[in-house]
C-alpha positions as CSV (number, residue, x, y, z in Angstrom):
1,X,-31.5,10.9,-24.5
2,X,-31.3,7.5,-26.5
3,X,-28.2,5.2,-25.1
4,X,-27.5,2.1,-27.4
5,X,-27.4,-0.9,-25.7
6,X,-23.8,-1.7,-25.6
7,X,-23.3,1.6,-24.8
8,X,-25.2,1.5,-21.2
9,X,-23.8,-2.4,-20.9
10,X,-20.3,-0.8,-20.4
11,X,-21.3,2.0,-18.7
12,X,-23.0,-0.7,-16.2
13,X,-19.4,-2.3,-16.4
14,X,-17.8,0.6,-15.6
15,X,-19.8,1.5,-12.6
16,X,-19.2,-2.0,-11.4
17,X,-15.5,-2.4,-11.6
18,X,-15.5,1.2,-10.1
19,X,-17.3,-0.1,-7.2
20,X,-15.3,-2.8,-6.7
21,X,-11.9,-1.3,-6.7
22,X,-13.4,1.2,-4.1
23,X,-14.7,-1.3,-1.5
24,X,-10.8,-2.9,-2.1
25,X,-9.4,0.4,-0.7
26,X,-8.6,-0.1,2.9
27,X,-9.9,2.2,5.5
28,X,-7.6,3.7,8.1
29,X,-4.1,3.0,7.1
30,X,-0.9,4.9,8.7
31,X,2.0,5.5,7.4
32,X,4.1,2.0,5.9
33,X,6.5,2.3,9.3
34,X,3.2,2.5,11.4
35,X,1.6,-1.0,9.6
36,X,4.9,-2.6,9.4
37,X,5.4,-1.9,12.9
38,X,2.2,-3.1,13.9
39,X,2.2,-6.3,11.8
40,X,5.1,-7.3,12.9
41,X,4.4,-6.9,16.6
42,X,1.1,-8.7,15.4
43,X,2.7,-11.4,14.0
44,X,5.3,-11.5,16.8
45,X,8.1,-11.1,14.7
46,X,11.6,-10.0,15.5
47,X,12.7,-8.0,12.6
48,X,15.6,-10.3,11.6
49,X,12.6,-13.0,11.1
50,X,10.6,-10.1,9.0
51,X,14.2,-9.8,7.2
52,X,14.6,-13.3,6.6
53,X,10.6,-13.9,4.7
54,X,11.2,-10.7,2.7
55,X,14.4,-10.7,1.4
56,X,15.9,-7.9,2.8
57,X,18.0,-6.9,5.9
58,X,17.2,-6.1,9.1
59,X,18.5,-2.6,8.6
60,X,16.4,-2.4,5.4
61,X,12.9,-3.4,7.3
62,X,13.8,-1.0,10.4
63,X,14.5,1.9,8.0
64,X,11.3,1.5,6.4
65,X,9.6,1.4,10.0
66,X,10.9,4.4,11.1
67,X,10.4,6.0,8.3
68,X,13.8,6.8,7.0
69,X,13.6,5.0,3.8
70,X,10.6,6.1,1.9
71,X,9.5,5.1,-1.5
72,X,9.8,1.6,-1.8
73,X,9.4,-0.3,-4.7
74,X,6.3,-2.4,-5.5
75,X,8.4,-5.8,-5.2
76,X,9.8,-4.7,-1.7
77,X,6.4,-4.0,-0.7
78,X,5.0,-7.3,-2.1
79,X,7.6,-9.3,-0.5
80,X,7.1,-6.9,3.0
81,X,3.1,-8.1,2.5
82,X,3.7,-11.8,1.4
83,X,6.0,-12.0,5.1
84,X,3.6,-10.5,7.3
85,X,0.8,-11.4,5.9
86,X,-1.0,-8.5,5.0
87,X,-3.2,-7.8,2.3
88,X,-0.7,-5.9,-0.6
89,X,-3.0,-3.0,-0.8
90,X,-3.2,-2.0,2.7
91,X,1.2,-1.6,2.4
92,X,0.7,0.3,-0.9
93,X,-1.9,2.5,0.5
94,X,0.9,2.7,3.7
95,X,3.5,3.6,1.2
96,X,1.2,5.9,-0.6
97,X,0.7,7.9,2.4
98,X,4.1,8.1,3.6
99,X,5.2,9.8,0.1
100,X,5.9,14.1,1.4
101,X,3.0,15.8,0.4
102,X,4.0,18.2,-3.0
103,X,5.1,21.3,-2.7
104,X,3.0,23.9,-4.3
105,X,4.8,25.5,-7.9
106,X,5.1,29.2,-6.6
107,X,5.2,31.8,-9.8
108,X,5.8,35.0,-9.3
């Protein structure tokens, strides 16, 4: 098979922005209450100070620790990242797997 050139240039550009977006995903992330937890404790934060960087109340960061207030929104998790200092991808990927699994569509 015949490729033009431009045609195998993007093709060449594709597999390499596909490689690089892989090696960006993170490799063994929890749930977001697990990494917050431990970035905080990491950082030796209290969660008042987490609070206080973010934005947010205290009640707001514990929820999302213990998992009680899922689905955040990409701002909350950008401020969450900026105040613990953790790469924004790693708390998205958190966030990502904290979301409940879907159900499957049952038809009878």
């Amino acid at each position: 098979m015949v490729v033009s050139a431009r045609v195998e240039k993007a093709l060449l550009e594709l597999a390499a922005a596909v490689r690089e977006e892989v090696a960006a995903i993170p490799e063994g992330v929890g749930s977001l209450g697990e990494e917050l937890y431990r970035a905080r404790e990491t950082a030796r934060l209290s969660l008042q100070e987490v609070a206080d960087r973010s934005g947010f109340t205290k009640s707001h960061v514990w929820e999302l620790e213990q998992g009680r207030s899922r689905n955040p929104t990409v701002r909350a998790i950008a401020n969450l990242s900026a105040a613990l200092g953790v790469p924004f991808h790693r708390l998205a990927e958190a966030a990502l797997n904290s979301l409940p699994s879907p159900t499957p569509n049952k038809e009878a």
